[in-house]
N, C-alpha and C positions, 0 to 999 in steps of 0.2 A: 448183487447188493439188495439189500432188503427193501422193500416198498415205500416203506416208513421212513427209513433213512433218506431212500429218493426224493420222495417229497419234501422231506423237512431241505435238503440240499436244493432243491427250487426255489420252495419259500424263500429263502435265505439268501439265494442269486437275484431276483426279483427285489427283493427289501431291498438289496445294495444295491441294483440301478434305479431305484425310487429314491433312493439317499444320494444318488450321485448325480440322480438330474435335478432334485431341488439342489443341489449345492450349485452346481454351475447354472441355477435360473438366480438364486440371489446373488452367485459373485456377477454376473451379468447386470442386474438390476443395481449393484451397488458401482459400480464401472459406469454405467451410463449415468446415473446423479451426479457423480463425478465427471463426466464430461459435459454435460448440461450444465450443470453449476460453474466450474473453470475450478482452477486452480490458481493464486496467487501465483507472481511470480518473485524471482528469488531477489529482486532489487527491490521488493514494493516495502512503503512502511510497514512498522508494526505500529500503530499509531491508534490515538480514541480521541473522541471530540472534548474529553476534560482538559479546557486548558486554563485550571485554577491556578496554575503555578505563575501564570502572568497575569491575570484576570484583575483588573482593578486596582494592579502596581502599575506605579511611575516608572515608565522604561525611558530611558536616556539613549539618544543618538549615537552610534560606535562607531559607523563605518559604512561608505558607500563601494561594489564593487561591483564588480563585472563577471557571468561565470563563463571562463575557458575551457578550451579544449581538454587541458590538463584535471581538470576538477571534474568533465565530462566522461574522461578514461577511467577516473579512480573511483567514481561514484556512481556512474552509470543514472542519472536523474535525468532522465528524459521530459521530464514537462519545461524545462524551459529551456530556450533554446543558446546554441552558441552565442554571445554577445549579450545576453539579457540581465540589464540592471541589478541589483537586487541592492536592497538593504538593512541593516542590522540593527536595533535596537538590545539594551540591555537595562533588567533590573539595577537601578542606583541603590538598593539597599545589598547590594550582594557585594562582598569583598572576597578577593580569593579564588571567586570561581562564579561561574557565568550562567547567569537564566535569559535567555536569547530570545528574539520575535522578528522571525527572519521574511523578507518580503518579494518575492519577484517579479517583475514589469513594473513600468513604470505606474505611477497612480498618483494622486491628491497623498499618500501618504507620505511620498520623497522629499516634502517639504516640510513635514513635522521634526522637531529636535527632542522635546518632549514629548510621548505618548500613552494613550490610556486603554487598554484594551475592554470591556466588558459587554458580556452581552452578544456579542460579535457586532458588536459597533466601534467604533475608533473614535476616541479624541484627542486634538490635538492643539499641544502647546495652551493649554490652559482652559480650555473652551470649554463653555457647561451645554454645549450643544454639539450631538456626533458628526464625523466628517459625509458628507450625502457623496456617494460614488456605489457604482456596481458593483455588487457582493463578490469575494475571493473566489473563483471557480471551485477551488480546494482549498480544504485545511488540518494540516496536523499537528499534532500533539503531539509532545513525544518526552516523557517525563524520566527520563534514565538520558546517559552519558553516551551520545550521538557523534560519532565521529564527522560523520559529512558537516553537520552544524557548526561543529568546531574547526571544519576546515574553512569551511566556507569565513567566517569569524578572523582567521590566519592569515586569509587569503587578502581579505578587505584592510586589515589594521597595517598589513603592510612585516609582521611578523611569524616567523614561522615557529623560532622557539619561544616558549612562554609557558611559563608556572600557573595560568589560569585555566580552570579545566569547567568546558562545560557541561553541567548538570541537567538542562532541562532546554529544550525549545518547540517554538512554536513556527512550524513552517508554513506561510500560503503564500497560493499561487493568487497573481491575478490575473491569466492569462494560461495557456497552453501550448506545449507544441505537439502534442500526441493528441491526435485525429481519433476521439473515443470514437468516431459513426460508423469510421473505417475500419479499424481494429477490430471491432462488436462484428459488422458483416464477415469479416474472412474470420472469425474465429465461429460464426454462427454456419458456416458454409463447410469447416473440418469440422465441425462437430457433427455435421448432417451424414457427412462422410462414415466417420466414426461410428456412428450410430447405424445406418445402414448395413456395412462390415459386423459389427456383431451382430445385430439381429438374424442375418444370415447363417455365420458361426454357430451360433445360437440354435437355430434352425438344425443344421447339419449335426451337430453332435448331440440334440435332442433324439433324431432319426435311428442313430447307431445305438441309442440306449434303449429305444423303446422296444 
């Protein structure tokens, strides 16, 4: 084989394990962002803090309820817990279909009939001054046609069939039953995991390329 040819066939073997260990140092690098950072999971909202749709309308009292086992199965919403109150408010100028402002634990708010959202302050039943109590742990928005919202809605009024279809709500928490301190530690403890394990990998097929 010619000389020339030799070389250019090294060159050429070299360039491609120079391409192929920057490929596997950035799928590496992009892996671990990804495990640092977390991934959502498949129950979480898709939710954003705009909650214009209820913001500074009069929501009217719907329905006080309770969430079950059965609504726990179907929906999988772990912040509140089995038995935990909740209650429903809705837009009074909506006919037909429903803008919801749904509430869970108990709070100063279970006593409101009328409600005013804005600001994230709450007033109630006519007051020009907002209700004083500890801010919602969470809150989401959720401006499209949310089935849990609508169950939850079903579940409370006491009907299951019904021609009202909700549009828009507004769900917080006042209260929790998922342990964020606990969850953050074991998921910072497999990520440590995780992360060790590649860099290793990482290591070893660096070796066989060089």
């Amino acid at each position: 084989m010619p000389v020339r040819l030799q070389r250019a066939l090294l060159q050429q073997q070299n360039q491609n394990r120079i391409n192929i260990k920057w490929i596997i140092v950035c799928s590496s690098l992009l892996l671990l962002l990804i495990v640092l950072n977390g991934i959502p999971t498949t129950d979480a909202y898709v939710s954003s803090k705009n909650c214009s749709f209820v913001e500074g309308h009069i929501l009217e009292f719907a329905c006080q309820g309770v969430y079950d086992r059965e609504l726990r199965l179907l929906h999988k919403d772990r912040h509140p817990a089995i038995g935990t109150p909740y209650v429903v408010w809705q837009r009074s100028d909506y006919m037909g279909s429903a803008i919801l402002l749904i509430a869970f634990y108990e709070s100063p708010l279970f006593n409101c009939y009328n409600l005013v959202y804005d600001d994230d302050k709450f007033y109630c039943d006519g007051l020009n001054y907002p209700l004083e109590f500890d801010s919602p742990i969470s809150t989401h928005c959720l401006s499209f046609h949310f089935k849990y919202a609508e169950a939850l809605y079903k579940k409370c009024i006491g009907v299951r069939k019904t021609h009202i279809r909700t549009i828009s709500a507004a769900v917080i928490y006042m209260n929790s039953n998922v342990v964020v301190e606990s969850k953050t530690g074991q998921g910072l403890k497999g990520s440590g995991h995780l992360v060790l394990m590649l860099i290793t990998l990482l290591g070893i097929v660096w070796r066989l390329y060089m």
